[in-house]
C-alpha atoms as one frame of an Amber mdcrd trajectory, in Angstrom:
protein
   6.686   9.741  18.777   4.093   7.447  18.069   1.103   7.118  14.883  -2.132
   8.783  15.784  -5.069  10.375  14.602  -5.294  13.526  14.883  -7.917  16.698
  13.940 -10.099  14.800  11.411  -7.770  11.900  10.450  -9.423   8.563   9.054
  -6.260   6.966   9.481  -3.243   6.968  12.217  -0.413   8.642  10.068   3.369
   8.915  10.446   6.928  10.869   9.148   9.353   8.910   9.529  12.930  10.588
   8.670  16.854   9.416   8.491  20.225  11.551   8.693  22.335  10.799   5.866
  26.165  11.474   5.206  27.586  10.177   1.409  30.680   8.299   1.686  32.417
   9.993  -1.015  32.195  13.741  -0.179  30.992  13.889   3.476  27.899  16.036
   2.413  25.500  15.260   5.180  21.500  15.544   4.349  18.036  14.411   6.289
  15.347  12.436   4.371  12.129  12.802   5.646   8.851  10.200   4.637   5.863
  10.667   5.244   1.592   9.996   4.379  -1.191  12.408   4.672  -4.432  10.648
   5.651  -6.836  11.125   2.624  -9.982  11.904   3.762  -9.098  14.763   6.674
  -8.786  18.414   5.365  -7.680  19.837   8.527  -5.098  17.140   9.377  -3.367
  17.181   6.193  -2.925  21.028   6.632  -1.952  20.721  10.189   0.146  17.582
   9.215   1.477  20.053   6.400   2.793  22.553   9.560   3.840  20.388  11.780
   6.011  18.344   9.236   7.680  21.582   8.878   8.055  22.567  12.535   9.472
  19.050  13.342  12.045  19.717  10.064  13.213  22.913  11.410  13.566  21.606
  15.035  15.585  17.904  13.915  17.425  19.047  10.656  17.729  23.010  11.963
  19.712  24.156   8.525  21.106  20.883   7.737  19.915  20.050   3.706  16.260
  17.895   3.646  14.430  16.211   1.449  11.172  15.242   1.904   8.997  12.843
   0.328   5.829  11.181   0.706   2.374  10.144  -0.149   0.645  13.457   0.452
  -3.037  12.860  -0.367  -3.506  16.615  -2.224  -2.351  17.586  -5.360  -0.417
  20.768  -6.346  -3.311  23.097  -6.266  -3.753  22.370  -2.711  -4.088  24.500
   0.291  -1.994  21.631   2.101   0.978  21.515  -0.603   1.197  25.755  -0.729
   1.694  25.276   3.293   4.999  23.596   2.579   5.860  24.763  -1.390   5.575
  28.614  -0.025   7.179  27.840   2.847  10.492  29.292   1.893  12.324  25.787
   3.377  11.132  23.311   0.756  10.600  23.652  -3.027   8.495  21.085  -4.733
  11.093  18.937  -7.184   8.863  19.118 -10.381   8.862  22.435 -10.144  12.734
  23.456  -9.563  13.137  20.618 -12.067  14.003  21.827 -15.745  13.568  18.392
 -17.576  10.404  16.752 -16.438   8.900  13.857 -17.452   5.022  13.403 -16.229
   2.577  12.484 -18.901   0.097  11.824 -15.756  -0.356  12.145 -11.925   0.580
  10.061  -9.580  -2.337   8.346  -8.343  -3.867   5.246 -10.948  -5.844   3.591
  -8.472  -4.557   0.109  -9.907  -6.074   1.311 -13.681  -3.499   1.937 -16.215
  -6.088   3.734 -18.585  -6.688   6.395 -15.600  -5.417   9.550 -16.139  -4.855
  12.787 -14.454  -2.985  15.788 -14.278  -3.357  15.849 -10.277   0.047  14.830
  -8.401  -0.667  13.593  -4.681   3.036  12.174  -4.226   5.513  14.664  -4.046
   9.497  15.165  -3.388  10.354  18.616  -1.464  14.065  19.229  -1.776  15.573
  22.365   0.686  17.625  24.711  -1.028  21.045  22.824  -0.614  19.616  20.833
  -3.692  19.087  21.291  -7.283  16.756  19.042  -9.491  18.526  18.010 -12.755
  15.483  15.390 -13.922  11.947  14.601 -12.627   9.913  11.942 -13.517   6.653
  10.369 -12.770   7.316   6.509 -14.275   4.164   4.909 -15.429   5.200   1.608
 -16.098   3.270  -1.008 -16.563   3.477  -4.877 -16.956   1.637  -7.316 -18.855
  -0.632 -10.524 -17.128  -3.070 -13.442 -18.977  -6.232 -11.279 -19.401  -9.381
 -13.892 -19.187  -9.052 -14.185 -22.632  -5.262 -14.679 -22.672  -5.689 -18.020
 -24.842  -7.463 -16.153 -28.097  -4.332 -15.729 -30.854  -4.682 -12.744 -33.190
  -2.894 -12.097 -35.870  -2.632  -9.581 -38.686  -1.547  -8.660 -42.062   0.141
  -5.884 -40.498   3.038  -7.867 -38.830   4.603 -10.823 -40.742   2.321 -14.191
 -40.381   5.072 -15.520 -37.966   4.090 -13.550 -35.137   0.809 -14.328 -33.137
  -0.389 -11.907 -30.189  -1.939 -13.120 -26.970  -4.456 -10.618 -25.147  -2.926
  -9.339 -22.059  -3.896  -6.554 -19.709  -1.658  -3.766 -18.501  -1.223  -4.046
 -14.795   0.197  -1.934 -12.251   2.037  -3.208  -8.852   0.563   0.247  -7.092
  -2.272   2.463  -6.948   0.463   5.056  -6.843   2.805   5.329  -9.453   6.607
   5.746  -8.493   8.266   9.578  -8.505  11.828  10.147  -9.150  14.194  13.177
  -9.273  17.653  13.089  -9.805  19.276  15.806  -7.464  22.971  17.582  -7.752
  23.695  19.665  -4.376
């Protein structure tokens, strides 16, 4: 298949998707990728079906996972397509330890916050979340005032702190799950 726009798309869009077997055990699984365009309503729902219809006719009942940038959140009409689908369950929510003190989407601002998650991991029922986690990590770069010192009486005189500003390498921040099948 190729990337196109389709319905009301901005953007071409693609799934692209892997069969798996682990070494160990022989337990075979496909991993599915893909991005929702973020500005068309109707092709993220239709993208939402067809994902699934392309799933069902490349994995039939083989174990999936499914991944991606989806460009809704999880009070979407686009996520319920695939969460209520009764083939994919949304990992936060199958997850009983979660760690996500924010959404996914920063838009390269690490004082942004939000409760909305656009990226999202689907996991078939072969699979059972143990841990999710939305990491919001940070690093630190010369702010254009890196060269002013401060210091305090609250830290011993020793120590002198340099003003640096919190960066992010993504307007998305990374999503993890660890998964036991």
């Amino acid at each position: 298949d190729k990337p196109n726009k389709g319905w009301d798309a901005v953007l071409p869009r693609i799934c692209s998707w892997g069969s798996f077997q682990e070494v160990k055990t022989g337990f075979k699984f496909y991993f599915f990728n893909l991005h929702m365009d973020h500005i068309g309503v109707v092709a993220r729902r239709k993208s939402a079906e067809l994902v699934l219809e392309k799933i069902k006719e490349i994995a039939k009942n083989q174990p999936v996972i499914l991944t991606g940038d989806f460009n809704v959140d999880q009070t979407s009409d686009s996520y319920a397509v695939i969460d209520n689908s009764g083939m994919l369950k949304d990992a936060y929510k199958l997850s009983p330890l979660k760690y996500a003190n924010n959404g996914t989407f920063n838009d390269f601002n690490a004082d942004n916050k939000t409760d909305s998650r656009i990226d999202h991991i689907f996991l078939s029922k072969n699979f059972k979340a143990e841990r999710y986690g939305v990491l919001t990590d940070s690093y630190r770069a010369p702010s254009s005032n890196a060269s002013e010192k401060s210091s305090s009486a609250n830290f011993p005189k020793e120590v002198t702190l340099q003003k640096y500003a919190a960066k992010l390498p993504s307007d998305h921040f990374p999503v993890m799950v660890i998964v036991d099948y």
